[in-house]
C-alpha positions in Angstrom: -109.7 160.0 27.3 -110.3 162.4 30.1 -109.6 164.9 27.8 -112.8 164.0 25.4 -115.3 163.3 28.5 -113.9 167.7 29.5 -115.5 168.4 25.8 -118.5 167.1 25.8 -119.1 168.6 29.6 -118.5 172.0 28.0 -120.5 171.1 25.0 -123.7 170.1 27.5 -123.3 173.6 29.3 -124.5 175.0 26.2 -127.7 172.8 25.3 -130.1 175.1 27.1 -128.8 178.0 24.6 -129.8 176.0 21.7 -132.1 177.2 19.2 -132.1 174.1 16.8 -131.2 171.2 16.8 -130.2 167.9 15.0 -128.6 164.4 15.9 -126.5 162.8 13.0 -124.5 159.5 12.1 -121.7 159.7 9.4 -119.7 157.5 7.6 -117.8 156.9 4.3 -113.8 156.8 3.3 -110.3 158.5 4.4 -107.3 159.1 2.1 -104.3 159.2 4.4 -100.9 160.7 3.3 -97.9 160.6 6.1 -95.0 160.8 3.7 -92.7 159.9 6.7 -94.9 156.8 7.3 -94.6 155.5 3.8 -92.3 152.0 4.2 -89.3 152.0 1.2 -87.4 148.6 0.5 -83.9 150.2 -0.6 -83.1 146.6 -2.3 -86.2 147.0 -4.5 -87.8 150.3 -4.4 -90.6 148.6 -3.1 -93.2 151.0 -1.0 -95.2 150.2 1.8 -97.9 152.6 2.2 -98.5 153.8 6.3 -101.4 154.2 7.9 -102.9 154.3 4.3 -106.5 154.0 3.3 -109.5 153.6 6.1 -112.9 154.1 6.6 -114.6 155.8 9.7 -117.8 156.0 11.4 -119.1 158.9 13.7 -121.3 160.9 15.4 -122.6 164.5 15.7 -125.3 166.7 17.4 -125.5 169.7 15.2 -127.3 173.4 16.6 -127.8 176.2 15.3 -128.3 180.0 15.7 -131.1 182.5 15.2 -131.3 185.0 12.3 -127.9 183.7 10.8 -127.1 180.5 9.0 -124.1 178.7 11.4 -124.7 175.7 12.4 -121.8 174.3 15.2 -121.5 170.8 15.1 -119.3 168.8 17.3 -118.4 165.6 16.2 -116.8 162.6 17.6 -116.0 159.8 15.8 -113.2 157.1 14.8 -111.1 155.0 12.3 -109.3 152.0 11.8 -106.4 150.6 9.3 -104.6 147.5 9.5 -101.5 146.4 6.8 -99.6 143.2 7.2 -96.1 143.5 5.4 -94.1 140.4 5.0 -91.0 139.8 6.9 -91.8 143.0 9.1 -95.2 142.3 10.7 -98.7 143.8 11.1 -99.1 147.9 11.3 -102.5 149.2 13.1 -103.3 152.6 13.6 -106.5 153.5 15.5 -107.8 157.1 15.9 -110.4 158.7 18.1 -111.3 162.3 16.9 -113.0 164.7 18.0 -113.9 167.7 15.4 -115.8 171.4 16.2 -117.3 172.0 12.7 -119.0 175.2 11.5 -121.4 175.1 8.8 -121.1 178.3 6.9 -124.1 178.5 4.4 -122.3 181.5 2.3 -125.2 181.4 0.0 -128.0 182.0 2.2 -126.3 183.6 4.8 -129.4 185.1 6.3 -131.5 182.0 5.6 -135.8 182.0 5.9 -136.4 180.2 9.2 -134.8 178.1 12.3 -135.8 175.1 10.7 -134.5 171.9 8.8 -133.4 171.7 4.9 -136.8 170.1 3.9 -138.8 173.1 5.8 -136.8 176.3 3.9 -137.7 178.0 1.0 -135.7 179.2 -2.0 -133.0 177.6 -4.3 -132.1 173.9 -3.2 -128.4 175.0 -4.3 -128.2 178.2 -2.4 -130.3 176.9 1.0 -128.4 173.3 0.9 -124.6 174.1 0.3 -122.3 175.4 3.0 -118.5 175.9 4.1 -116.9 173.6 6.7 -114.6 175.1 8.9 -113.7 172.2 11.4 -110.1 172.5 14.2 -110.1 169.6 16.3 -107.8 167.1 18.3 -107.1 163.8 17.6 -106.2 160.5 19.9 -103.8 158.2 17.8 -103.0 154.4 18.9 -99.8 153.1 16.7 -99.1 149.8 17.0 -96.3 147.7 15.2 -97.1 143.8 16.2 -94.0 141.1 15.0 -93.3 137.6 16.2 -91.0 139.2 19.2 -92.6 142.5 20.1 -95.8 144.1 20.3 -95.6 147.9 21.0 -98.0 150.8 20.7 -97.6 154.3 21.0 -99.7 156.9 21.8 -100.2 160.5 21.1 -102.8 163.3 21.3 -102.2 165.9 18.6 -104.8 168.9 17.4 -105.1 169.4 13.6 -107.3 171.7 11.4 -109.7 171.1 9.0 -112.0 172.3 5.6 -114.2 171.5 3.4 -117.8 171.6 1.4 -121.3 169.9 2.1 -124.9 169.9 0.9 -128.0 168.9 2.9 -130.2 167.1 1.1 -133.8 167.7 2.8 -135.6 163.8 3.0 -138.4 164.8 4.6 -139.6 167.6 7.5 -137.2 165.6 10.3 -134.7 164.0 8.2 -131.7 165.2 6.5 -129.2 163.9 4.2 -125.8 165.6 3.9 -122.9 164.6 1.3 -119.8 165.8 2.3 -115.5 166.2 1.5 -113.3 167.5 3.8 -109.7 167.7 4.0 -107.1 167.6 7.5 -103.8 168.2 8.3 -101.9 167.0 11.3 -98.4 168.2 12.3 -95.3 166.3 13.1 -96.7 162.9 14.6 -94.3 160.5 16.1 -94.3 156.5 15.7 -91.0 155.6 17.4 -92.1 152.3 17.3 -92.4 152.2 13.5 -88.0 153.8 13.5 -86.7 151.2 16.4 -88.8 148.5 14.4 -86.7 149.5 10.8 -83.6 150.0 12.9 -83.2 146.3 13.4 -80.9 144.7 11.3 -83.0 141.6 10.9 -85.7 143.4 8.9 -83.5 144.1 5.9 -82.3 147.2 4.3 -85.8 149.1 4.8 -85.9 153.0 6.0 -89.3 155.3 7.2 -89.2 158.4 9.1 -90.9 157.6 12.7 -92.0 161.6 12.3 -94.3 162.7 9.8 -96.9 165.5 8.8 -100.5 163.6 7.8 -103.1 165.1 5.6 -106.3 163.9 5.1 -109.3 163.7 2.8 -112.5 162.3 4.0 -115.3 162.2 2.0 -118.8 160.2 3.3 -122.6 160.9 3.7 -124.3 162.2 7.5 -128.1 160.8 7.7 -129.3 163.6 10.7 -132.7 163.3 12.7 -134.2 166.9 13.4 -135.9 167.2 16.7 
């Protein structure tokens, strides 16, 4: 956590170079793939989907430059799944991200005016539609809880990110953005998920503790311009 609180210390160092800006909540859905996560029952061919599907909530403070269309926008939010598989126990996975996304707006590059969506001129197509670029770094909380143990592990791992969005401009203040992006983590390690499958007791079930995890989020941003 000390690590997020050095972020957004850097981050404040730069509010007095800020030409616009905007404060935004987001939400909406994840589609999570970890292939080494994904539980198989060898007697069955049964699969257990790990961390699977989640939604998130989080927030952003969004500023921009003069004379270009770039927009930074750090973001800090989290998730939360839960899956209970019989005979094994219950699987949580909690993550706290943090993302540094650039708004590219490729179509109206060198846009009107230092001003919200509502307030611009021109095509709502070309002046609303823009490229994500978005690195960022992760915190990730695995827990594997059973009638005997309870164990969590813990990892910090960096990731990169893309995608597309489109303000929608409410009113002179208030923006709208739809959004889809898409992340991808490397190598991430639950041993507790391998020492839990290594028990005989839990049948003949196999997952690989280390795994590569791509995302897809997809979800709306309502942003207040002040």
């Amino acid at each position: 956590m000390i690590f997020f609180k050095k972020i957004f210390l850097i981050l404040l160092l730069f509010i007095p170079f800020m030409s616009n800006a905007q404060i935004g909540i987001a939400a909406g859905g994840t589609l999570n793939r970890a292939k080494g996560w994904i539980i198989t029952d060898l007697n069955n061919n049964m699969k257990y989907d790990l961390p699977g599907n989640s939604l998130f909530l989080s927030l952003n403070y969004e500023f921009s430059i003069q004379n270009y269309r770039i927009a930074f926008v750090p973001e800090i939010g989290g998730a939360l799944f839960e899956n209970e598989i019989i005979d094994l126990g219950t699987f949580i996975n909690k993550i706290i991200r943090f993302q540094l996304n650039t708004h590219i707006y490729f179509l109206d590059f060198k846009g009107d005016c230092d001003c919200p969506t509502f307030s611009k001129k021109g095509n709502p197509l070309k002046k609303g539609l823009f490229l994500n670029i978005s690195p960022g770094v992760s915190y990730f909380a695995n827990t594997v809880e059973t009638l005997n143990t309870n164990s969590t592990d813990n990892l910090i791992k960096p990731n990169i990110g893309a995608g597309l969005g489109y303000d929608i401009g409410v009113s002179k203040n208030i923006t709208l953005t739809t959004f889809a992006n898409t992340y991808f983590f490397s190598r991430l390690n639950w041993p507790g998920l391998s020492n839990l499958l290594a028990i005989p007791s839990t049948g003949n079930k196999t997952a690989n503790g280390v795994t590569n995890l791509s995302q897809v989020q997809a979800g709306i941003t309502l942003r207040y311009h002040f």
